[in-house]
N, C-alpha and C positions, 0 to 999 in steps of 0.2 A: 089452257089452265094448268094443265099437267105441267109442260115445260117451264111454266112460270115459279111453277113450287120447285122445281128442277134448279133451274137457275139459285133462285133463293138459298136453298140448303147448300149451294155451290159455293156462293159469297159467303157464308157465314162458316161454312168449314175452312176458308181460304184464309180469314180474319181469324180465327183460332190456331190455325199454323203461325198464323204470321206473330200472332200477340205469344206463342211458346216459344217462337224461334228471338224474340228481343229476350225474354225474360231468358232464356238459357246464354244472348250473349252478355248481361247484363253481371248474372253469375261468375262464367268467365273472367273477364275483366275485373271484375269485384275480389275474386281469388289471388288475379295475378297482382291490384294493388297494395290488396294487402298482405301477401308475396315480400312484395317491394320492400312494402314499408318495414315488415321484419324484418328482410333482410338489412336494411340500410341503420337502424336505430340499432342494431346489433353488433354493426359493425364489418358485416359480409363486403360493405363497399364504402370502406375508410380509404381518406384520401390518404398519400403518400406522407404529406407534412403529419397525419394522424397517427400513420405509422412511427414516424419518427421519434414521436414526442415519448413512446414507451419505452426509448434507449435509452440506458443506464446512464446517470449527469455521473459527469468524470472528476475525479476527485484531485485535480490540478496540484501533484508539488511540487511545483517549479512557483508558482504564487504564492504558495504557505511557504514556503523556504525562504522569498525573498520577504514576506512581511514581517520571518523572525529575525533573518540578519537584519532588517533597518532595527528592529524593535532593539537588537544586539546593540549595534552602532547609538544608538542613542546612550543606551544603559554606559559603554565603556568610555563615550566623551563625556557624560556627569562624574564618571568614577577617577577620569584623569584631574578634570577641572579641579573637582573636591579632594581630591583625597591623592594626589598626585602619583599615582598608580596606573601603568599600562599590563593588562590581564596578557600574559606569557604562552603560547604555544609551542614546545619540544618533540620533534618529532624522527623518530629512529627507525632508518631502514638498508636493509638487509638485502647485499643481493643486486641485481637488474632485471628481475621481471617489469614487462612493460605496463602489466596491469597496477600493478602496486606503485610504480612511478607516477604513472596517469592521475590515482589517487591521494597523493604525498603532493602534486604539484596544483591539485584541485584542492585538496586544504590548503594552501597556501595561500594562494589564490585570493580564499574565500578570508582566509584572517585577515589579507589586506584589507578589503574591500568594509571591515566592520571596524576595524583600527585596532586588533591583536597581534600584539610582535607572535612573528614566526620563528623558530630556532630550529635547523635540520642538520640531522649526520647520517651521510651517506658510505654506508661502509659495503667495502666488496663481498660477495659471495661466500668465499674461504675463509672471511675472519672468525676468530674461537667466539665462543659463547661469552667467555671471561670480558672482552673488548667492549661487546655488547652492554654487559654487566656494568663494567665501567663508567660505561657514558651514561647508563641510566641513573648511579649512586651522585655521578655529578651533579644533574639535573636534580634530583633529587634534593641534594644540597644548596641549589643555585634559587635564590630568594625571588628572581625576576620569575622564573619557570612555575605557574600555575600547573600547567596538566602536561603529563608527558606521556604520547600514543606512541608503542610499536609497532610497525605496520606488518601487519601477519598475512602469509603464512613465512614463518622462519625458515632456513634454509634447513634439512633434515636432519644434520649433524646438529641441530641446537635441542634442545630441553626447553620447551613453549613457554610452559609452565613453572618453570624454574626463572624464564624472565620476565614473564609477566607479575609472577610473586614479587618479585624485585623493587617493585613501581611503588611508591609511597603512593598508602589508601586515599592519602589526600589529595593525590594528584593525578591520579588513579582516572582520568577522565572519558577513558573510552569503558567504564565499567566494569573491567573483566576480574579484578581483585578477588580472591575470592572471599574477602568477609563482605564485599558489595554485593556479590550474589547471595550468599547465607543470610544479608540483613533483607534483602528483597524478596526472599523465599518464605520467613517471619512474620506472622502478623504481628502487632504490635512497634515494629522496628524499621527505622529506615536508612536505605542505603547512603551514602552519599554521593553516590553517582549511579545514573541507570545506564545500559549499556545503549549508544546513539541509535541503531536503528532500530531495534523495538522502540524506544523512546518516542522516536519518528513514526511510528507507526499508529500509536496510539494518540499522539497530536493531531495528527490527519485526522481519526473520528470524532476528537473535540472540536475542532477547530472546523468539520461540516456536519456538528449536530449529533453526530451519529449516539443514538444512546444504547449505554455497553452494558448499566445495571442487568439484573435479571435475562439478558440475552443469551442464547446458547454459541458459542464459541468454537471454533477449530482451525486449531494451527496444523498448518501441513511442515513436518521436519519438526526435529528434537536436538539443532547444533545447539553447542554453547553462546554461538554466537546471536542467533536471531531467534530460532523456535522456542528454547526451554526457557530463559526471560522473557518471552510475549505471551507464552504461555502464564508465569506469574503476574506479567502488568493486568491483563488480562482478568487474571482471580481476584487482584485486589481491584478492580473496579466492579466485584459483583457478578462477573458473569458465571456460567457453567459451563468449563473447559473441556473439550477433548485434544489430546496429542494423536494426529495421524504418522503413521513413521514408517519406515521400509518393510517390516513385520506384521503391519493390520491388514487385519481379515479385511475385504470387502471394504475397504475405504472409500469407495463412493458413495456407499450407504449410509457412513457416518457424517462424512459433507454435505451429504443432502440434507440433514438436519439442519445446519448452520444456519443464523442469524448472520453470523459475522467472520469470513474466514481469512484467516492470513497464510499465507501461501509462503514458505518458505524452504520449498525444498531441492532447485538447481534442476530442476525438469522442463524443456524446455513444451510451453503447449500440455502438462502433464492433467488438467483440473478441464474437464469438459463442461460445455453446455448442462449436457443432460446429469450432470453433478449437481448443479448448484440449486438451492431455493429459489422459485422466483420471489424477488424482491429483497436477496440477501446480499450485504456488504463485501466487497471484498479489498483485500490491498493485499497485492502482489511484490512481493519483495524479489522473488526471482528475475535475474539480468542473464539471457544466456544468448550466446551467438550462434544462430545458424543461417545455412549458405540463403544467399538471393544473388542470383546472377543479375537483375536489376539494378542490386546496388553498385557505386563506384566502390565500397569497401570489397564488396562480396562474400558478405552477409549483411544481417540484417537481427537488432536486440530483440527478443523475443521474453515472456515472462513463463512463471509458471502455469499460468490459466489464461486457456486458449481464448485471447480476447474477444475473439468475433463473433465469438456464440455466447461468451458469458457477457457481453453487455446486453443482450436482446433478455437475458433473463433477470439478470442484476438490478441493482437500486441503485446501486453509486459502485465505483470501480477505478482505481489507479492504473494512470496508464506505464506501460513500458518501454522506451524510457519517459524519464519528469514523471513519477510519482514517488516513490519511496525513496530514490538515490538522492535526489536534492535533499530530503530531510535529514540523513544520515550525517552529513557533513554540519547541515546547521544545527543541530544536535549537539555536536563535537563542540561546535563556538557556546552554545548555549551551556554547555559543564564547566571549559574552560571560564568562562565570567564567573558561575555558581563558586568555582576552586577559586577565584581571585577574593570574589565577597567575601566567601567566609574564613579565607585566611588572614586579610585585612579588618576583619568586621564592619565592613562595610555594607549600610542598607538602602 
């Protein structure tokens, strides 16, 4: 009898092991799926294509550029048909740098391709300023000639400024005039030509949505050329500007505020990852060369902000190069038509 009650309280202790030892692997397992499942709904275990998809969409101007030159070429075969008027490009340069040739022969280029005569004088290095001079009062004078671009930088012995004043406001098309800056600086007042690559710059976020009202702003550089007019296009469209420049304190600090930064200041890789807002805009205006034994050049175009890391944080982002260089020139076509119109009165 004894041994029977033995047995008994044997089984039923073996049965209670056995019924703790399920429910504690039950627990387990129940931990580790819903483990899982945090983790996976979280995002701990996105797939690659998931990954992907939080890359900054690239703000293509090589695409916007060619859909202004068609928009161009239309506007100047209505303007010849009607009003028997071909819009005039004059272009003046100084000198044999290869970079400013490369550029004089890519405008050129580009005025055939939209149907604007191209007019160019190539002068040597040594010539006086007076020469210079000359051939701009001509153009100046010359009825066919809409806009007339000097290609900068001038050789040292010239006065920049002395020939760029020189340029009739009206034909004034790469916008450097100075009552085109003073009317663009103005509220109430408008320039009649804006300077092409801020111009371009600010196209690009029309032209992908970007909205600029109330957004906070920073331009990196304060040239005549590109920063302190993007800085103003910038104001007039509402936003709240800051100018980053050789001088600021801590200018990562102020970048990282940015909604929308434009980047213009010849540093090659100088605007980091860990600068930028996630989800902030950028267009990179800087083109700079450095080495890649890679390439068959040997180097390779680099921008101001270190692309690799600022698209992983970015919202949208121009590449370098085909982002802001194509707009610059279509720019250029787009003032010379505006100089043709409103010398003509033509609408």
């Amino acid at each position: 009898m004894n041994g029977i009650c033995f047995l008994k309280g044997y089984f039923v202790l073996l049965a209670i092991s056995l019924l703790l030892t399920c429910c504690l692997c039950f627990d387990i397992v129940g931990s580790y799926v819903a483990r899982y499942n945090a983790n996976f709904f979280s995002g701990a275990y996105m797939s690659a294509s998931a990954t992907e998809a939080s890359s900054a969409k690239v703000i293509d101007g090589k695409t916007v550029a060619k859909q202004i030159r068609d928009e161009i070429a239309v506007e100047v075969s209505r303007m010849r048909e009607a009003a028997g008027v071909i819009p005039g490009l004059a272009v003046i340069l100084v000198g044999d740098r290869k970079d400013s040739a490369t550029y004089v022969r890519n405008k050129k280029k580009a005025c055939e391709t939209v149907g604007i005569n191209s007019l160019e004088v190539n002068l040597p290095e040594d010539s006086t300023e007076e020469e210079v001079l000359n051939h701009i009062a001509g153009y100046n004078d010359d009825p066919s000639v809409h806009g007339i671009l000097v290609q900068l930088p001038l050789p040292s012995h010239m006065n920049e400024q002395n020939v760029l004043n020189a340029v009739r406001i009206e034909k004034d098309v790469d916008g450097f005039h100075p009552l085109n800056i003073g009317r663009l600086a103005m509220r109430g007042r408008e320039p009649l030509f804006v300077p092409c690559t801020p111009k371009g710059c600010i196209e690009l976020l029309h032209r992908y949505g970007v909205s600029i009202k109330g957004k906070r702003a920073v331009v990196i550089g304060r040239s005549n050329i590109v920063g302190m007019p993007a800085a103003l296009l910038l104001q007039r469209e509402d936003a709240t500007v800051s100018i980053v420049h050789s001088r600021t304190t801590n200018p990562e600090e102020i970048i990282r505020q940015a909604d929308i930064i434009i980047a213009a200041v010849g540093q090659p890789n100088m605007v980091k990852g860990s600068w930028i807002k996630p989800g902030a805009v950028i267009i990179d205006v800087g083109i700079n060369p450095v080495d890649d034994p890679s390439s068959s050049r040997g180097y390779k175009l680099v921008g101001d902000v270190c692309y690799e890391e600022a698209v992983k944080v970015a919202s949208a982002i121009t590449p370098v190069p085909g982002g802001v260089g194509p707009m610059t020139i279509a720019m250029l076509l787009q003032n010379t038509l505006i100089s043709a119109k409103r010398i003509h009165s033509f609408e």
